[in-house]
Residue, then its C-alpha position, 0 to 999 in steps of 0.5 A: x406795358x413794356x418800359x420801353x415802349x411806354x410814353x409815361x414810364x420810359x426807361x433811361x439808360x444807367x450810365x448816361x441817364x437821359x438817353x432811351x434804354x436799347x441795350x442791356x447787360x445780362x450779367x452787370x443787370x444794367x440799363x444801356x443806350x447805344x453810345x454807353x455800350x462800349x464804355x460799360x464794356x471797355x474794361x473786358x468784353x468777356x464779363x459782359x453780356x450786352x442784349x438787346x433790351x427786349x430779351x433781358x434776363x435772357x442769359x443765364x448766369x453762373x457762378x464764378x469757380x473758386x479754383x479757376x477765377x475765368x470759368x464759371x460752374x456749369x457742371x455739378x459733382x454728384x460724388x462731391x454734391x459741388x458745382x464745377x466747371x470744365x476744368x474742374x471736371x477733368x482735374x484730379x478732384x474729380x477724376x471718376x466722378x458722376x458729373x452732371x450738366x446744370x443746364x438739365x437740371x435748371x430746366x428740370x427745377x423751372x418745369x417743377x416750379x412752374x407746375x407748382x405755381x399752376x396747382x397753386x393758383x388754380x387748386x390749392x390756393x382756391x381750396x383755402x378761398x374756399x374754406x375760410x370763405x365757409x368758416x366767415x359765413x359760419x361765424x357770421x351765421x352764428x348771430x342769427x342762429x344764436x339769436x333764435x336760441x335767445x328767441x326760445x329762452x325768452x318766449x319761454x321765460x314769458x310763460x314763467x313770469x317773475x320766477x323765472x326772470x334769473x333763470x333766463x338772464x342766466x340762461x342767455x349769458x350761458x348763451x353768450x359764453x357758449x357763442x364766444x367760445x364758439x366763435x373763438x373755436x372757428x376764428x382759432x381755425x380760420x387764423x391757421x388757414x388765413x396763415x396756410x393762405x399767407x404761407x402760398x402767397x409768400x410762395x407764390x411771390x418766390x415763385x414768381x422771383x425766381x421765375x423772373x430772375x436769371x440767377x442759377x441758384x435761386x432756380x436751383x435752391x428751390x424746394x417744392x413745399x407743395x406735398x406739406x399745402x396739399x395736406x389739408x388741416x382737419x376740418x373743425x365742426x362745432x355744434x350748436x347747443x340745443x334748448x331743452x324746455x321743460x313743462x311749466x312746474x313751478x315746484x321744480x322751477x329751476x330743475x324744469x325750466x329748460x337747458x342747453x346742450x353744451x358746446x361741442x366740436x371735433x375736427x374731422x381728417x380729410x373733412x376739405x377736399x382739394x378743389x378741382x381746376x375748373x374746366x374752361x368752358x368751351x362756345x357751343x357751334x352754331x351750326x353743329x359740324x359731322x365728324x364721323x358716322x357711326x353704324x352702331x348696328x342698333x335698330x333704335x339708337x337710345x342713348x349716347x354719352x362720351x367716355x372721353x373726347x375719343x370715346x362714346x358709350x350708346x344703347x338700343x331700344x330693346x337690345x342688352x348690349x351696350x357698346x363702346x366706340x371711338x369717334x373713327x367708329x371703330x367699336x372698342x368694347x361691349x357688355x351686356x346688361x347683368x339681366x339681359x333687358x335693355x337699359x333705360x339709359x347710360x351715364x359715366x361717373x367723373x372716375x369713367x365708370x359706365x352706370x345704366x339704368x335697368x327697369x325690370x330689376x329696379x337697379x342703377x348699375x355700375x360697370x368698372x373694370x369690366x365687372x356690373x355691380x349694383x349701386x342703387x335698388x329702389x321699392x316701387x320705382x323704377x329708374x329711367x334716366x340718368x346724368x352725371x352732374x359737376x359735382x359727381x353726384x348722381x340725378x335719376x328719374x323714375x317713375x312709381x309702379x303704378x305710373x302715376x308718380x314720377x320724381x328726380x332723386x339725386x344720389x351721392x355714391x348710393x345715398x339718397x341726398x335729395x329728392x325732387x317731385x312736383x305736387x299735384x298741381 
């Protein structure tokens, strides 16, 4: 809400105190009615920048020259690396030097300042969100898994009765130490990505200072901190101990009871991944409009998918070319299949690669910079259709040789990450 404007919070002028702000002085930075105008300016006119109170902060402000106390520094020396003004520009000091006009620079840094401040709210401060909310589910997992560690030991040591007792109160103490050394090790983490998070929001806040202020030099001693934030911490995996029961022995009591595994962890370099700025989503038409008509010269249109907003992959029932146009119509592009079928389907990765499915060889192929490699072979199925999820990842129905199974596998790359497929009901 403007101060100015607001019944609840109406600002008042600093010299009179009771009349409305209309007035403002970028340079004294003080609150000023219409009457306390000429007073605040009596003394010079010249060091003073009265405004109206709506496009405060407006002016910028620089500082005063130390060799010439009525001019103010607007230039820099490159040679010298200080800050001038025009008189000092064409003195004998600086005589041949590389001067260079604030003014660029100014805007140069706020144009940084505020494409750090957009990456940092929007990809990197959600990328530690992200972290440390995994790390608090870790740790706030590890009661139900541990628990089910204790559950083991305990069924087992039922079966032992009274010889066992002292090796499982043992036995879940270990337990116990394990579990905080585990949780010690994954609070350890989350302290150093809980102090990377304050780090961003301090720079955020001086971010945010320095684009609410006028002051030259807080815009211009900005420095960039964004290369060391993007530098994700090694990520720490500890696993869980494992208990070992051995086959009731009383003889061997001790020695055959059972173990666990001891703790163990490792820190994984580029184990985070900067989060992706999200897409904002966009309303779906009511009525779909015609931009354009394309003659794709196909007898049978398959399959279309977008390269881009301007661009489109499509393939034909029973053709091997697959073309490119652009939303003109213009075609841009073809390729052939590598087997010279029809493919089943086309795709394009979050890279822009194209990828189409070919029944007769079995294979998901993929197309970058003009060159078809193989990226998946399948045995007894064969692949049909293909979508690109957000995640990247890769879904593809098939069906079985026989025709009888079909199924939705979901691929990372060419890894197989999950499979999906109805029983016989």
């Amino acid at each position: 809400m403007d101060p100015s404007t607001s019944a609840q919070n109406v600002t008042r002028c600093d010299l009179c105190e009771t009349a409305v702000v209309q007035m403002y002085c970028d340079l004294c930075e003080v609150n000023l009615c219409i009457r306390c105008v000429g007073k605040h300016i009596s003394d010079d006119y010249d060091k003073h920048k009265v405004v109206p109170f709506q496009i405060r902060k407006s002016t910028l402000i620089y500082s005063k020259c130390t060799a010439h106390e009525t001019k103010r520094c607007k230039f820099q020396c490159k040679e010298c690396n200080k800050f001038v003004c025009s008189l000092c520009t064409i003195s004998d000091k600086h005589k041949g030097h590389n001067i260079s006009n604030l003014l660029d620079t100014f805007h140069s840094k706020r144009e940084v300042i505020e494409k750090d401040t957009k990456e940092l709210i929007n990809v990197i401060s959600p990328t530690y969100e992200e972290i440390a909310t995994d790390i608090e589910t870790q740790i706030a997992n590890l009661d139900g898994e541990y628990g089910k560690l204790s559950t083991a030991v305990t069924k087992h040591g039922e079966e032992w009765h009274r010889e066992i007792d002292k090796i499982v109160i043992k036995s879940k103490t270990e337990i116990e130490v394990i579990k905080s050394h585990h949780i010690s090790i994954l609070k350890k983490h989350l302290d150093e990505i809980k102090e990377i998070q304050s780090l961003i929001k301090q720079t955020l806040f001086q971010l945010n200072r320095i684009v609410e202020s006028n002051e030259v030099f807080m815009t211009l001693q900005y420095s960039s901190k964004l290369k060391e934030l993007k530098r994700l911490p090694f990520k720490v995996k500890v696993f869980l101990p494992i208990f070992s029961p051995k086959l009731k022995n009383t003889e061997y009591l001790h020695t055959l009871f059972g173990f666990l595994t001891p703790l163990s962890n490792k820190t994984e370099e580029n184990g985070y991944k900067l989060k992706k700025p999200e897409t904002p989503t966009r309303k779906l038409l009511e009525e779909p409009e015609i931009i354009t008509t394309i003659n794709t010269g196909y007898g049978n249109l398959c399959s279309v998918t977008c390269l881009s907003e301007e661009e489109i992959w499509t393939s034909g029932y029973e053709v091997s070319d697959i073309k490119c146009f652009n939303i003109q119509g213009s075609l841009i592009k073809s390729i052939k299949t590598k087997s010279g079928e029809w493919p089943r389907d086309v795709a394009v990765t979050g890279d822009g690669d194209l990828v189409y499915s070919d029944w007769e060889t079995m294979t998901v192929n993929k197309v970058k910079n003009g060159q078809t490699e193989e990226m998946i072979r399948l045995l007894k199925w064969r692949p049909f259709k293909l979508c690109v999820i957000t995640s990247g990842d890769l879904l593809v129905t098939m069906y079985s040789d026989d025709k009888i199974q079909s199924k939705v596998v979901r691929y990372t790359g060419s890894i197989e990450k999950q499979t999906i497929q109805f029983d016989e009901e």
